[in-house]
PDB file of N, CA, C and O in Angstrom:
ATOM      1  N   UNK A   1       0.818  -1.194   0.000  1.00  0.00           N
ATOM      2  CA  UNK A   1       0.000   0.000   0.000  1.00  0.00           C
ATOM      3  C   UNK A   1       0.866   1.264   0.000  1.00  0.00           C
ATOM      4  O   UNK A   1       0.488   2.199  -0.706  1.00  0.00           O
ATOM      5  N   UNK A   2       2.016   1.391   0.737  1.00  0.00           N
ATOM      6  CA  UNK A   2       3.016   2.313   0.887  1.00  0.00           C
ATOM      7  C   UNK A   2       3.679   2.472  -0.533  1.00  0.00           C
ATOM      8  O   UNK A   2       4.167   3.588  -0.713  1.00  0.00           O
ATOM      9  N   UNK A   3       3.802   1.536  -1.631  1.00  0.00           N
ATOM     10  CA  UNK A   3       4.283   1.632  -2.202  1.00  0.00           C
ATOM     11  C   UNK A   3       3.298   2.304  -3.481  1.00  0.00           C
ATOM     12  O   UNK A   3       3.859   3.002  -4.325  1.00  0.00           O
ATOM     13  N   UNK A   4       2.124   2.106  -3.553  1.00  0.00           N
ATOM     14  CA  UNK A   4       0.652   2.793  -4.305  1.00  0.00           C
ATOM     15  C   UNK A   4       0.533   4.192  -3.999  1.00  0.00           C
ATOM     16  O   UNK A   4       0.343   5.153  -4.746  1.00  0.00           O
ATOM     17  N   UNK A   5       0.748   4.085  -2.197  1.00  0.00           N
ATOM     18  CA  UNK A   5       1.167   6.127  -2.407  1.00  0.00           C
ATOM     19  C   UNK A   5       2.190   6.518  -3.118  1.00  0.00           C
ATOM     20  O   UNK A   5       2.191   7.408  -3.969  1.00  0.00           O
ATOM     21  N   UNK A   6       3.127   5.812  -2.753  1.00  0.00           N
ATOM     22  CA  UNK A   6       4.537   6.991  -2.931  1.00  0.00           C
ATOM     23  C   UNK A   6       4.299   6.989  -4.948  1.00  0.00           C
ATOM     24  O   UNK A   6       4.313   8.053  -5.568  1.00  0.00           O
ATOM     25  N   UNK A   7       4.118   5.717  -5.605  1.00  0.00           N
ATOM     26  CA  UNK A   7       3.685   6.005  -7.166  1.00  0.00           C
ATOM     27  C   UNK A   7       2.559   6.803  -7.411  1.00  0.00           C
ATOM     28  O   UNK A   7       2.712   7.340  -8.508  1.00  0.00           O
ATOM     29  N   UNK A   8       1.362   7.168  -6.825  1.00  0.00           N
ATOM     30  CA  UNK A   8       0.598   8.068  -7.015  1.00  0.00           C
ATOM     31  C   UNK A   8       1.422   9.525  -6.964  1.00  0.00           C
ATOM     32  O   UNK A   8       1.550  10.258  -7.945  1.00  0.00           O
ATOM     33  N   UNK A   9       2.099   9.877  -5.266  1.00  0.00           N
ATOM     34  CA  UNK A   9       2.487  11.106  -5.357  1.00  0.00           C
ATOM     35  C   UNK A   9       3.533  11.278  -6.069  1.00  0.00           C
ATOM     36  O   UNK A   9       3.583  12.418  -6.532  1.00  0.00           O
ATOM     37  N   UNK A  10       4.836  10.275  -6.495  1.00  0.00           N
ATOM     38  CA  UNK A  10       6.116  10.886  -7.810  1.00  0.00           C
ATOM     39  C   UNK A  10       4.653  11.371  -8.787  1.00  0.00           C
ATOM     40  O   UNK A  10       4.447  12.534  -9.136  1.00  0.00           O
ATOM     41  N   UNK A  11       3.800  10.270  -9.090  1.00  0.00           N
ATOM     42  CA  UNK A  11       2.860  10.880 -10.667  1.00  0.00           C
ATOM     43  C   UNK A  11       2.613  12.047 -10.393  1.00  0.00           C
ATOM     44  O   UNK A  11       3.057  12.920 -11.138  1.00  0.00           O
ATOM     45  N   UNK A  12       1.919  12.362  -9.372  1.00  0.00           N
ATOM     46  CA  UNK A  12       1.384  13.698  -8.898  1.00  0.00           C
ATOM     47  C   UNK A  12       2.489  15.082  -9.234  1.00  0.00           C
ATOM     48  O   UNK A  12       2.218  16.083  -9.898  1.00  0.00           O
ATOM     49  N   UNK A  13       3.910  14.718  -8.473  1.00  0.00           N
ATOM     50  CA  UNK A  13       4.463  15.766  -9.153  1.00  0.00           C
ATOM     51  C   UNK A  13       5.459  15.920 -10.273  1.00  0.00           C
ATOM     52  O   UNK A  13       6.114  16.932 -10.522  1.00  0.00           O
ATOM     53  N   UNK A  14       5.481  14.555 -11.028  1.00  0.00           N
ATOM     54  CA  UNK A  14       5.936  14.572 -12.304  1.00  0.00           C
ATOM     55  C   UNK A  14       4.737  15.235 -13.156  1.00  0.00           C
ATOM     56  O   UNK A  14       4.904  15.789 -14.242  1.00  0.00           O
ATOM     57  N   UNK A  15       4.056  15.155 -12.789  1.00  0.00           N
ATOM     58  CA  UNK A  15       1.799  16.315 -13.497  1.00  0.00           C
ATOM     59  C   UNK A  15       2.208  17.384 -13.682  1.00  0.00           C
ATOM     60  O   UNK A  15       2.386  17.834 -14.814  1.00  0.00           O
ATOM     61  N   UNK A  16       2.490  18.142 -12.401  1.00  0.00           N
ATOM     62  CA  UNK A  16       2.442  19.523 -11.909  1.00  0.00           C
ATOM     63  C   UNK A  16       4.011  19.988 -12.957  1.00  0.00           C
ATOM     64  O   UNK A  16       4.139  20.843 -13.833  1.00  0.00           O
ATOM     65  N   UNK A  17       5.140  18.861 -12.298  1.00  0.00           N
ATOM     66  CA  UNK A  17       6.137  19.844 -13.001  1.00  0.00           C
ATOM     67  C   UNK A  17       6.829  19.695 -14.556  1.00  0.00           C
ATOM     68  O   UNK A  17       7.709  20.454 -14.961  1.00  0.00           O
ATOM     69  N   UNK A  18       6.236  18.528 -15.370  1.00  0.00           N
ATOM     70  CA  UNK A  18       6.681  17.911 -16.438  1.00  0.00           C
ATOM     71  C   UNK A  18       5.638  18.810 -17.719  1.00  0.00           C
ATOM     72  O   UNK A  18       5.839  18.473 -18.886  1.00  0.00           O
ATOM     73  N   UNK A  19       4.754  19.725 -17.496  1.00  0.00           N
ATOM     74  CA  UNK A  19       4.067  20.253 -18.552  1.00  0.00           C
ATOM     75  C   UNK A  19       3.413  21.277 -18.421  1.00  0.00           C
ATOM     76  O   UNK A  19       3.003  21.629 -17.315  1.00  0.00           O
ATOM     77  N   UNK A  20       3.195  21.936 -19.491  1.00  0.00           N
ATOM     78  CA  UNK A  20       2.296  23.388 -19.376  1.00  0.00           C
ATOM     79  C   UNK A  20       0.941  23.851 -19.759  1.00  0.00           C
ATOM     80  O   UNK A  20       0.434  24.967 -19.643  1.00  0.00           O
ATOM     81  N   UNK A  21       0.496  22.815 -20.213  1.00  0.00           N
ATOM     82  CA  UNK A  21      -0.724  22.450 -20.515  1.00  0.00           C
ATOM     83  C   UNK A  21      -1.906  22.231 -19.973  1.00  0.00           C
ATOM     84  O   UNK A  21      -1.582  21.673 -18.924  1.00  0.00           O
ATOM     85  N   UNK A  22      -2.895  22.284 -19.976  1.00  0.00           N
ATOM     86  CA  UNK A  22      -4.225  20.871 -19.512  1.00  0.00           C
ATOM     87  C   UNK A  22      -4.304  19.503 -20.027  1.00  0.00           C
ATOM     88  O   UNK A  22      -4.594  18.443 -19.471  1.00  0.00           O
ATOM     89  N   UNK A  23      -3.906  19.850 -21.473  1.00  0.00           N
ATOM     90  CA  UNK A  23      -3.719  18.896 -22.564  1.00  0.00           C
ATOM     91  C   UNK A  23      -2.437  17.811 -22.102  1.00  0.00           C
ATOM     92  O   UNK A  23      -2.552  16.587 -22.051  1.00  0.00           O
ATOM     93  N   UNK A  24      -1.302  18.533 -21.813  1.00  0.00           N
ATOM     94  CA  UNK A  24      -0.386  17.962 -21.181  1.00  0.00           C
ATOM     95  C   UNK A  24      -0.293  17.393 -19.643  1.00  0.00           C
ATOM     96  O   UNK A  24       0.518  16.498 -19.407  1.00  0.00           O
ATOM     97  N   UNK A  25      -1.199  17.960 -18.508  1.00  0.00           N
ATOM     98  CA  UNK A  25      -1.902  18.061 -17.389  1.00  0.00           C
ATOM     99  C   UNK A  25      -2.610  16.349 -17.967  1.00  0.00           C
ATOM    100  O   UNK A  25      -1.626  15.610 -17.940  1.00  0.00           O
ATOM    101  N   UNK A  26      -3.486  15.756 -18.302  1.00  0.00           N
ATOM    102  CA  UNK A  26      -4.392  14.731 -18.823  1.00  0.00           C
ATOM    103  C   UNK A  26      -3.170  13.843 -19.327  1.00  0.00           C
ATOM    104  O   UNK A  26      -2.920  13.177 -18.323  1.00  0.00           O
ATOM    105  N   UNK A  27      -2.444  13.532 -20.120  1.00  0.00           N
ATOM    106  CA  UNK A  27      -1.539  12.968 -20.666  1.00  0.00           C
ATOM    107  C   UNK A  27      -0.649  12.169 -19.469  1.00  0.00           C
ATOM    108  O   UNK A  27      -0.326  10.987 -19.355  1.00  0.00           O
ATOM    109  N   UNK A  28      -0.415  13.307 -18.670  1.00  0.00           N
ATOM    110  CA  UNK A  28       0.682  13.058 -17.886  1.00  0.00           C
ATOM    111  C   UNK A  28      -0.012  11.901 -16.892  1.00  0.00           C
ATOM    112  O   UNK A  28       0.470  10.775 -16.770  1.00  0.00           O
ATOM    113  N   UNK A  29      -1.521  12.474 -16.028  1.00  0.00           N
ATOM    114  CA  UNK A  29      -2.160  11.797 -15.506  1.00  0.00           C
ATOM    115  C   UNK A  29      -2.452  10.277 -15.708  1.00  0.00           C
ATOM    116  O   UNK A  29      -2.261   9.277 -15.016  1.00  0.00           O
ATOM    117  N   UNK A  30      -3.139  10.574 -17.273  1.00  0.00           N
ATOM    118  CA  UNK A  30      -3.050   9.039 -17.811  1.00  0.00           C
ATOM    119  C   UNK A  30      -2.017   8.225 -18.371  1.00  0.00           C
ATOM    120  O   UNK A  30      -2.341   7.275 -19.084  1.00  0.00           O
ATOM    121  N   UNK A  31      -0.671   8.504 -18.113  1.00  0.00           N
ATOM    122  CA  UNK A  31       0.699   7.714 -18.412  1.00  0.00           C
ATOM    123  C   UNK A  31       0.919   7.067 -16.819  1.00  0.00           C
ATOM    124  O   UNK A  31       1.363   5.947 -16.565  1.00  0.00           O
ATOM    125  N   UNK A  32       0.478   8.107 -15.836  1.00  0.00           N
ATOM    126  CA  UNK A  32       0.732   7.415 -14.605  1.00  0.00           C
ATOM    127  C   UNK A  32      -0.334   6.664 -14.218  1.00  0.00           C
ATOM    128  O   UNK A  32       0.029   5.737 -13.495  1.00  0.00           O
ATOM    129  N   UNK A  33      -1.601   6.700 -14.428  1.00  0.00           N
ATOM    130  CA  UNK A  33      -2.297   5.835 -14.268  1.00  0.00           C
ATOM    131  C   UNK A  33      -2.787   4.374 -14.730  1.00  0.00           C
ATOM    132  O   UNK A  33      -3.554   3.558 -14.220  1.00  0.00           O
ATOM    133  N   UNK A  34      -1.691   4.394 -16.420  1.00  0.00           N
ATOM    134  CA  UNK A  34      -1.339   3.104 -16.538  1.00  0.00           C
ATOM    135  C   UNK A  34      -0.327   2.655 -16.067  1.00  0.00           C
ATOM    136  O   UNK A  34      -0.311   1.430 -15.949  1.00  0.00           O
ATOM    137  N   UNK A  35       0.894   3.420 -15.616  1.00  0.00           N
ATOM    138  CA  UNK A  35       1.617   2.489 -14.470  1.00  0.00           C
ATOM    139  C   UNK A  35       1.040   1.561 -13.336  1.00  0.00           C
ATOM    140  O   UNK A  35       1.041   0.345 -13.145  1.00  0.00           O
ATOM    141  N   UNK A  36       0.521   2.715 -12.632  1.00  0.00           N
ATOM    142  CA  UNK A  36      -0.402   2.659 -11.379  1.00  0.00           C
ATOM    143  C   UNK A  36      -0.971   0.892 -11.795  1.00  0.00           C
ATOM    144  O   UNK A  36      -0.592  -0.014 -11.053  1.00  0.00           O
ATOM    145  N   UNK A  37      -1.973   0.537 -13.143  1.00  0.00           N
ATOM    146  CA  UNK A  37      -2.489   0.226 -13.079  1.00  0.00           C
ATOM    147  C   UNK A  37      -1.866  -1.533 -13.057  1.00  0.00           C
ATOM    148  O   UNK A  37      -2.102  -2.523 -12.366  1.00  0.00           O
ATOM    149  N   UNK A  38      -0.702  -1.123 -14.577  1.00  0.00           N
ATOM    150  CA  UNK A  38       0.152  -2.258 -14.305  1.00  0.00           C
ATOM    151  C   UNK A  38       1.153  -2.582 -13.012  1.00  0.00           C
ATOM    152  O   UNK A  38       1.613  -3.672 -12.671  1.00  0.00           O
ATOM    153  N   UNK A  39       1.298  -1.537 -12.530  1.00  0.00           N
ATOM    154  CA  UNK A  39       1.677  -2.249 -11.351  1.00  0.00           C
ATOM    155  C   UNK A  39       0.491  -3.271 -10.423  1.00  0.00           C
ATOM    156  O   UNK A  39       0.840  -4.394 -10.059  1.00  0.00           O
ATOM    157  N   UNK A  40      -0.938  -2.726 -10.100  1.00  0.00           N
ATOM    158  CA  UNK A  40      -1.723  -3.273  -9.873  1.00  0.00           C
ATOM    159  C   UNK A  40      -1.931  -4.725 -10.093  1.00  0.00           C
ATOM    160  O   UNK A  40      -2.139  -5.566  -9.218  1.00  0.00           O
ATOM    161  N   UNK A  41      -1.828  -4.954 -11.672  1.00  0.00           N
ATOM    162  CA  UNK A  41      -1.651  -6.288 -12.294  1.00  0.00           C
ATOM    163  C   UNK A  41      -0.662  -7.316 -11.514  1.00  0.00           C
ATOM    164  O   UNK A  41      -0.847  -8.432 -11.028  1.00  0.00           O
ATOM    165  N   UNK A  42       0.472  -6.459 -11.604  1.00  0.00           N
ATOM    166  CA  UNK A  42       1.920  -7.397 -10.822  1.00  0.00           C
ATOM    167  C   UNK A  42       1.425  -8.444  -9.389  1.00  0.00           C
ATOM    168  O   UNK A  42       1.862  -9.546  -9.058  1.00  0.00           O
ATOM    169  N   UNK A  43       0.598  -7.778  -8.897  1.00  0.00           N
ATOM    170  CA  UNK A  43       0.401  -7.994  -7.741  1.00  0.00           C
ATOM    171  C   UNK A  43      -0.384  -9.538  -7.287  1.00  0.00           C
ATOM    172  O   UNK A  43      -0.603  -9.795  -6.103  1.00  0.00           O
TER     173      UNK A  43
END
């Protein structure tokens, strides 16, 4: 579970500081949320 936060919050501020966009804002979100998700899988 510790490890589902800490990959949510790097995504969180790889979001904020990797783009300038909304467009880019959404992108970023959904690249980490297929991590998120395959990591999920691993499990």
């Amino acid at each position: 579970m510790k490890t589902l936060i800490t990959l949510i919050a790097l995504a969180g501020l790889l979001a904020l500081s990797g783009c300038n966009t909304v467009k880019g804002v959404g992108q970023d979100l959904q690249k980490a949320g297929e991590k998120i998700e395959d990591a999920a899988k691993k499990k």
